[in-house]
N, C-alpha and C positions, 0 to 999 in steps of 0.2 A: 504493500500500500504506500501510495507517495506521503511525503510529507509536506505539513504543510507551505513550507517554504518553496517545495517546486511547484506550486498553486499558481506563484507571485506574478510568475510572466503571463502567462495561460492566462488568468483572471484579467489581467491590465490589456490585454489585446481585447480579450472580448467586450470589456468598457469601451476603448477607442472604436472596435468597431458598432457597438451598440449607439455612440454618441453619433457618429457619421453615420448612420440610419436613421438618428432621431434628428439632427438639422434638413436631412432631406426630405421627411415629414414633417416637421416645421415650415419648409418651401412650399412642399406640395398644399400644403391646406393655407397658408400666408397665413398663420397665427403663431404666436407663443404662447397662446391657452389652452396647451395640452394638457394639462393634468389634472387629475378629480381633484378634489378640497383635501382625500385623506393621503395620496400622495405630495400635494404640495407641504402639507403639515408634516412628513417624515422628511421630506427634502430641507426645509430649515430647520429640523432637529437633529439633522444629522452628517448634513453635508450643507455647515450655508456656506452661502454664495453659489451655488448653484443652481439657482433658477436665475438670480440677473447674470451667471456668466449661457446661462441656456438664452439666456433674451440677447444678450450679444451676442452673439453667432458661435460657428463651429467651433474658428478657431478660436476665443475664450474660451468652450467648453472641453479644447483639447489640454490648454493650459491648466485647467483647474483640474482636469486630471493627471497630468503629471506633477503638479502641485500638491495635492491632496492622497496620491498613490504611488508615482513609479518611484517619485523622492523617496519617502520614508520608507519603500519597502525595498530598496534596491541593493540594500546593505546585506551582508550576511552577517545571522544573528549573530548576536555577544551577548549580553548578561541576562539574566533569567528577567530583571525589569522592560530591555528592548524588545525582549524574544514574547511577552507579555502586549507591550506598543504593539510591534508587529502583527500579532496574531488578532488584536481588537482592530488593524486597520484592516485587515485582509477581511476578515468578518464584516466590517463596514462598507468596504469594498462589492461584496458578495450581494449584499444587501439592495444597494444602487445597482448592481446588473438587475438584479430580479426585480426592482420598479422597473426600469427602461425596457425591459424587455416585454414586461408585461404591459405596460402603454405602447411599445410597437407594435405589440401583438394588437392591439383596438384600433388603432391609426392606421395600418396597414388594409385594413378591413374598411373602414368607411371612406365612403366619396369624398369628393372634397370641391365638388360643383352640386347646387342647388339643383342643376336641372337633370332630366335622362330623357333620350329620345332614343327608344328601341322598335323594329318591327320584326316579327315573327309570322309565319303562317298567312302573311298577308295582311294581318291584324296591326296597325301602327299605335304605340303608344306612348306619349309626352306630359309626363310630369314637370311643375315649377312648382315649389315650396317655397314658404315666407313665411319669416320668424315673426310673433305675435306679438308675444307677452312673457313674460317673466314672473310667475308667484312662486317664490320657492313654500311658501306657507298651506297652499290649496296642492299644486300641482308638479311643478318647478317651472318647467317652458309651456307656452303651448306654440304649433305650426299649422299654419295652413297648406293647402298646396292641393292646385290647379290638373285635372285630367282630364286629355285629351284623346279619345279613340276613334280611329278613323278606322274603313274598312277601305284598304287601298287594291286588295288583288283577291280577293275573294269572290267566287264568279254568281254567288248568292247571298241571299241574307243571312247574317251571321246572330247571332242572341247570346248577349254577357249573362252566364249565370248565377257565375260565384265569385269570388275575389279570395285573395290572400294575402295578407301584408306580412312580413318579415320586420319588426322594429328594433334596432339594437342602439343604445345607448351608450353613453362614453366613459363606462366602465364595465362595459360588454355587455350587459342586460340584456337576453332576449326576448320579446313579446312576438307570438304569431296569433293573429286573428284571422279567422275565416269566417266568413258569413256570405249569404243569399245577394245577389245584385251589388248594388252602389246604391249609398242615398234612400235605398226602398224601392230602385228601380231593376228592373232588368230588361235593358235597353236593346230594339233590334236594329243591324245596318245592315244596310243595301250598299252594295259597291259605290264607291266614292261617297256614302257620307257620315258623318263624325258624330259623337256625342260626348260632350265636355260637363262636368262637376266638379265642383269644390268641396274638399273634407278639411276635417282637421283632425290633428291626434298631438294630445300633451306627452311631454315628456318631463321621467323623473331628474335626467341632467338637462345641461345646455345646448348641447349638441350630442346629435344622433345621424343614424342612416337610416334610409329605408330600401328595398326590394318588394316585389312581390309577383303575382300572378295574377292574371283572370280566365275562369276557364268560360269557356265559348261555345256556343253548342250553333252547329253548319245547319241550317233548319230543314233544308230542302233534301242532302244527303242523310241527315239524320246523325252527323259523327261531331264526335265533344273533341277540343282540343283547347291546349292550353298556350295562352298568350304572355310571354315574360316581360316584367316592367323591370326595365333595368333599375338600379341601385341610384340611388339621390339622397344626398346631403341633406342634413336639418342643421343649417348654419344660423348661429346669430351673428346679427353688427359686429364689426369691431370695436372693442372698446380698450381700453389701456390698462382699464380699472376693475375690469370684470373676471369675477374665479369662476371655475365651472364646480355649482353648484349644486348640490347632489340633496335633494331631497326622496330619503329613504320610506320604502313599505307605501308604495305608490305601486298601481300598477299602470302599464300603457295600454289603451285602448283607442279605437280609431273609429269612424260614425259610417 
Protein backbone atom coordinates (compact mmCIF):
# COMPACT_ATOMS: atom_id res chain seq x y z
CA UNK A 1 0.00 0.00 0.00
CA UNK A 2 1.44 3.52 -0.98
CA UNK A 3 2.04 5.92 1.55
CA UNK A 4 0.93 8.69 2.07
CA UNK A 5 3.47 10.94 0.92
CA UNK A 6 3.57 9.20 -2.74
CA UNK A 7 -0.31 10.60 -2.74
CA UNK A 8 1.45 14.23 -2.94
CA UNK A 9 2.00 14.43 -6.73
CA UNK A 10 -0.97 12.39 -7.96
CA UNK A 11 -3.25 14.54 -5.79
CA UNK A 12 -1.76 18.05 -6.85
CA UNK A 13 -2.10 17.09 -10.67
CA UNK A 14 -5.47 16.18 -10.37
CA UNK A 15 -6.29 19.65 -8.52
CA UNK A 16 -4.51 21.50 -11.43
CA UNK A 17 -6.38 19.47 -13.68
CA UNK A 18 -9.72 19.69 -11.91
CA UNK A 19 -9.07 23.69 -11.71
CA UNK A 20 -8.60 23.90 -15.64
CA UNK A 21 -11.84 22.08 -16.10
CA UNK A 22 -13.45 24.21 -13.78
CA UNK A 23 -12.24 27.86 -15.49
CA UNK A 24 -13.52 26.29 -18.64
CA UNK A 25 -16.93 25.83 -17.20
CA UNK A 26 -16.78 29.06 -15.73
CA UNK A 27 -16.37 30.32 -19.73
CA UNK A 28 -18.76 28.06 -20.99
CA UNK A 29 -21.70 29.28 -18.68
CA UNK A 30 -19.96 33.22 -18.38
CA UNK A 31 -20.54 33.04 -14.60
CA UNK A 32 -18.55 32.61 -11.24
CA UNK A 33 -21.70 31.59 -9.52
CA UNK A 34 -21.00 28.07 -9.43
CA UNK A 35 -21.34 26.92 -6.23
CA UNK A 36 -24.26 25.88 -3.81
CA UNK A 37 -24.21 28.07 -0.41
CA UNK A 38 -22.83 24.68 1.36
CA UNK A 39 -19.82 24.59 -0.81
CA UNK A 40 -19.12 28.15 -0.93
CA UNK A 41 -19.24 27.95 3.16
CA UNK A 42 -16.59 24.99 3.11
CA UNK A 43 -14.48 26.95 0.49
CA UNK A 44 -13.96 30.00 3.14
CA UNK A 45 -13.54 27.48 5.95
CA UNK A 46 -11.01 25.80 4.46
CA UNK A 47 -9.35 27.13 1.71
CA UNK A 48 -9.86 31.12 1.77
CA UNK A 49 -9.02 32.82 -0.92
CA UNK A 50 -10.30 30.78 -3.16
CA UNK A 51 -13.37 31.74 -4.51
CA UNK A 52 -11.85 35.46 -5.23
CA UNK A 53 -8.78 33.74 -6.65
CA UNK A 54 -11.69 31.37 -8.78
CA UNK A 55 -13.25 34.88 -9.73
CA UNK A 56 -9.91 35.93 -11.12
CA UNK A 57 -9.39 33.58 -13.58
CA UNK A 58 -7.28 30.40 -14.09
CA UNK A 59 -4.25 31.59 -13.68
CA UNK A 60 -4.91 32.96 -9.91
CA UNK A 61 -6.52 29.65 -9.29
CA UNK A 62 -3.23 27.86 -10.48
CA UNK A 63 -1.34 30.20 -8.02
CA UNK A 64 -3.25 29.58 -5.17
CA UNK A 65 -2.79 26.13 -5.64
CA UNK A 66 0.80 25.99 -5.79
CA UNK A 67 0.49 28.26 -2.85
CA UNK A 68 -1.72 26.43 -0.69
CA UNK A 69 -0.39 22.72 -1.90
CA UNK A 70 2.71 21.99 -4.04
CA UNK A 71 4.80 24.44 -1.50
CA UNK A 72 4.11 22.97 1.74
CA UNK A 73 3.91 19.56 0.45
CA UNK A 74 6.91 19.28 -1.65
CA UNK A 75 9.37 18.66 1.08
CA UNK A 76 10.11 15.22 2.29
CA UNK A 77 8.99 14.76 5.76
CA UNK A 78 11.17 15.49 8.88
CA UNK A 79 9.77 15.76 12.23
CA UNK A 80 6.75 13.93 13.55
CA UNK A 81 5.15 17.92 13.82
CA UNK A 82 5.66 18.58 9.73
CA UNK A 83 4.83 14.96 8.86
CA UNK A 84 1.42 15.97 11.18
CA UNK A 85 1.31 19.61 8.65
CA UNK A 86 1.67 17.50 5.81
CA UNK A 87 -0.74 14.84 6.39
CA UNK A 88 -3.74 17.62 7.56
CA UNK A 89 -2.66 19.41 4.13
CA UNK A 90 -2.84 16.49 1.83
CA UNK A 91 -6.35 15.80 3.63
CA UNK A 92 -7.32 19.33 2.85
CA UNK A 93 -6.14 18.92 -0.29
CA UNK A 94 -8.29 15.67 -0.93
CA UNK A 95 -11.06 17.59 0.27
CA UNK A 96 -11.08 20.50 -2.43
CA UNK A 97 -10.80 17.65 -5.24
CA UNK A 98 -13.82 16.18 -4.05
CA UNK A 99 -15.93 19.69 -4.18
CA UNK A 100 -14.49 20.55 -7.71
CA UNK A 101 -15.08 17.46 -8.96
CA UNK A 102 -18.33 17.06 -7.61
CA UNK A 103 -19.44 20.79 -9.03
CA UNK A 104 -17.86 19.49 -12.54
CA UNK A 105 -19.66 16.70 -12.22
CA UNK A 106 -23.20 19.29 -12.40
CA UNK A 107 -21.77 21.96 -14.76
CA UNK A 108 -20.77 19.57 -17.18
CA UNK A 109 -24.37 18.24 -17.38
CA UNK A 110 -26.26 21.54 -17.60
CA UNK A 111 -26.71 23.80 -20.77
CA UNK A 112 -25.41 26.83 -20.55
CA UNK A 113 -27.94 28.68 -23.21
CA UNK A 114 -31.52 29.41 -22.23
CA UNK A 115 -32.75 28.38 -25.51
CA UNK A 116 -32.96 24.45 -27.57
CA UNK A 117 -34.09 24.04 -30.88
CA UNK A 118 -34.29 20.27 -31.77
CA UNK A 119 -36.31 18.28 -34.49
CA UNK A 120 -36.97 14.69 -34.45
CA UNK A 121 -39.21 12.53 -36.47
CA UNK A 122 -40.21 15.54 -38.33
CA UNK A 123 -41.68 16.98 -35.04
CA UNK A 124 -39.79 20.49 -34.42
CA UNK A 125 -39.39 21.73 -31.09
CA UNK A 126 -38.16 25.32 -29.54
CA UNK A 127 -37.91 26.08 -26.11
CA UNK A 128 -36.92 29.88 -24.41
CA UNK A 129 -36.85 30.19 -20.73
CA UNK A 130 -36.92 33.25 -18.59
CA UNK A 131 -35.87 33.73 -15.02
CA UNK A 132 -38.97 35.04 -12.95
CA UNK A 133 -38.45 35.44 -9.41
CA UNK A 134 -36.53 34.72 -6.66
CA UNK A 135 -38.22 33.51 -3.19
CA UNK A 136 -35.99 31.55 -1.47
CA UNK A 137 -38.72 31.50 1.51
CA UNK A 138 -41.83 29.88 -0.79
CA UNK A 139 -39.90 28.21 -3.57
CA UNK A 140 -36.27 29.49 -4.40
CA UNK A 141 -36.51 30.50 -8.27
CA UNK A 142 -39.31 30.32 -10.22
CA UNK A 143 -38.83 30.12 -14.61
CA UNK A 144 -40.99 30.49 -17.20
CA UNK A 145 -40.21 29.21 -20.65
CA UNK A 146 -41.86 29.40 -24.18
CA UNK A 147 -42.87 26.17 -26.44
CA UNK A 148 -42.99 25.95 -29.73
CA UNK A 149 -44.04 22.73 -31.86
CA UNK A 150 -44.37 22.67 -35.23
CA UNK A 151 -45.03 19.80 -37.48
CA UNK A 152 -42.59 20.22 -40.38
CA UNK A 153 -42.31 16.66 -42.25
CA UNK A 154 -44.87 14.61 -41.20
CA UNK A 155 -47.08 13.73 -44.04
CA UNK A 156 -50.34 13.64 -41.57
CA UNK A 157 -51.61 14.90 -38.56
CA UNK A 158 -49.78 14.32 -35.64
CA UNK A 159 -51.53 14.45 -31.63
CA UNK A 160 -49.04 15.52 -28.57
CA UNK A 161 -50.02 13.16 -25.98
CA UNK A 162 -47.81 13.19 -23.13
CA UNK A 163 -44.90 15.04 -22.10
CA UNK A 164 -41.91 14.47 -19.82
CA UNK A 165 -39.67 16.94 -18.40
CA UNK A 166 -36.33 15.99 -16.84
CA UNK A 167 -35.42 18.94 -14.12
CA UNK A 168 -32.13 18.90 -12.60
CA UNK A 169 -30.81 21.57 -10.30
CA UNK A 170 -27.58 22.96 -9.38
CA UNK A 171 -26.73 20.47 -6.91
CA UNK A 172 -27.96 17.61 -9.19
CA UNK A 173 -31.55 17.25 -7.94
CA UNK A 174 -33.50 15.27 -10.08
CA UNK A 175 -37.36 15.93 -10.63
CA UNK A 176 -39.16 13.98 -13.65
CA UNK A 177 -42.65 14.74 -14.39
CA UNK A 178 -44.87 13.01 -16.75
CA UNK A 179 -48.39 13.99 -17.27
CA UNK A 180 -51.20 13.93 -20.09
CA UNK A 181 -50.82 16.86 -22.82
CA UNK A 182 -49.57 20.44 -22.15
CA UNK A 183 -51.53 23.10 -20.23
CA UNK A 184 -54.80 20.54 -20.21
CA UNK A 185 -54.40 20.34 -23.83
CA UNK A 186 -53.44 17.66 -26.27
CA UNK A 187 -52.98 19.48 -29.21
CA UNK A 188 -53.22 18.05 -33.15
CA UNK A 189 -50.83 19.33 -36.22
CA UNK A 190 -51.28 19.18 -39.62
CA UNK A 191 -48.07 19.47 -41.79
CA UNK A 192 -46.79 22.92 -41.43
CA UNK A 193 -48.51 24.08 -38.54
CA UNK A 194 -47.38 24.82 -34.87
CA UNK A 195 -48.71 25.03 -31.51
CA UNK A 196 -46.82 27.29 -28.86
CA UNK A 197 -47.51 27.53 -24.72
CA UNK A 198 -46.04 28.82 -21.96
CA UNK A 199 -45.25 26.94 -18.55
CA UNK A 200 -43.59 27.51 -15.69
CA UNK A 201 -41.72 25.27 -13.11
CA UNK A 202 -39.84 26.80 -9.64
CA UNK A 203 -36.94 25.63 -8.71
CA UNK A 204 -35.27 24.77 -5.38
CA UNK A 205 -31.71 26.52 -6.56
CA UNK A 206 -30.96 29.35 -8.89
CA UNK A 207 -30.13 27.68 -11.67
CA UNK A 208 -31.03 24.46 -13.25
CA UNK A 209 -31.51 22.42 -16.74
CA UNK A 210 -34.11 21.11 -18.20
CA UNK A 211 -34.75 18.08 -21.04
CA UNK A 212 -37.45 16.25 -21.95
CA UNK A 213 -39.81 14.56 -24.20
CA UNK A 214 -43.30 14.54 -25.98
CA UNK A 215 -44.73 11.51 -27.01
CA UNK A 216 -46.88 11.87 -30.26
CA UNK A 217 -49.30 9.73 -31.59
CA UNK A 218 -49.22 9.68 -36.05
CA UNK A 219 -53.28 9.69 -36.05
CA UNK A 220 -53.90 8.48 -39.47
CA UNK A 221 -51.13 5.54 -39.33
CA UNK A 222 -52.16 4.83 -35.87
CA UNK A 223 -48.17 4.64 -34.44
CA UNK A 224 -46.92 6.61 -31.17
CA UNK A 225 -43.40 8.08 -31.40
CA UNK A 226 -41.57 10.16 -29.28
CA UNK A 227 -40.34 13.76 -29.95
CA UNK A 228 -36.96 14.94 -27.86
CA UNK A 229 -36.78 18.45 -26.59
CA UNK A 230 -33.38 19.14 -26.32
CA UNK A 231 -31.71 20.34 -22.81
CA UNK A 232 -32.04 24.26 -21.94
CA UNK A 233 -30.79 26.37 -19.31
CA UNK A 234 -32.72 27.91 -16.37
CA UNK A 235 -30.25 30.82 -16.08
CA UNK A 236 -30.63 33.80 -13.93
CA UNK A 237 -29.24 37.64 -14.60
CA UNK A 238 -26.16 38.22 -13.75
CA UNK A 239 -25.43 39.71 -10.60
CA UNK A 240 -22.08 40.33 -8.79
CA UNK A 241 -23.96 39.90 -5.45
CA UNK A 242 -25.90 36.84 -6.00
CA UNK A 243 -25.19 33.19 -4.03
CA UNK A 244 -26.84 30.21 -5.50
CA UNK A 245 -29.23 29.66 -3.01
CA UNK A 246 -30.53 26.49 -2.02
CA UNK A 247 -33.75 26.38 -0.54
CA UNK A 248 -34.19 22.76 0.91
CA UNK A 249 -37.25 19.82 1.14
CA UNK A 250 -38.96 21.70 -1.81
CA UNK A 251 -39.86 19.78 -4.56
CA UNK A 252 -39.81 20.64 -8.49
CA UNK A 253 -42.99 20.58 -10.35
CA UNK A 254 -43.93 21.81 -13.66
CA UNK A 255 -47.81 22.96 -14.92
Amino acid sequence: MADRHSLVKPVYRALVAATKRLASEIERHKTNDVFSLSEVSWLQDNTPGALRAINRGRDASLALLRQEFRIPLAGEPGSVQAQEDSGQRLDQALSLLAVLNRRLAVLQTHSASDHSDNTSHGVRVEVQSKFQVMDQIHFGALYHYRVRIRNEGVNEPVQLVSRQWVIKDFDGNIQEVIGPGVIGKQPILDLGSEFEYMSYTPLPSKRGTMHGSFLMLACNSNRLFDVQVGPFGLIPPPHPHDGLGVVKGQSLTEA
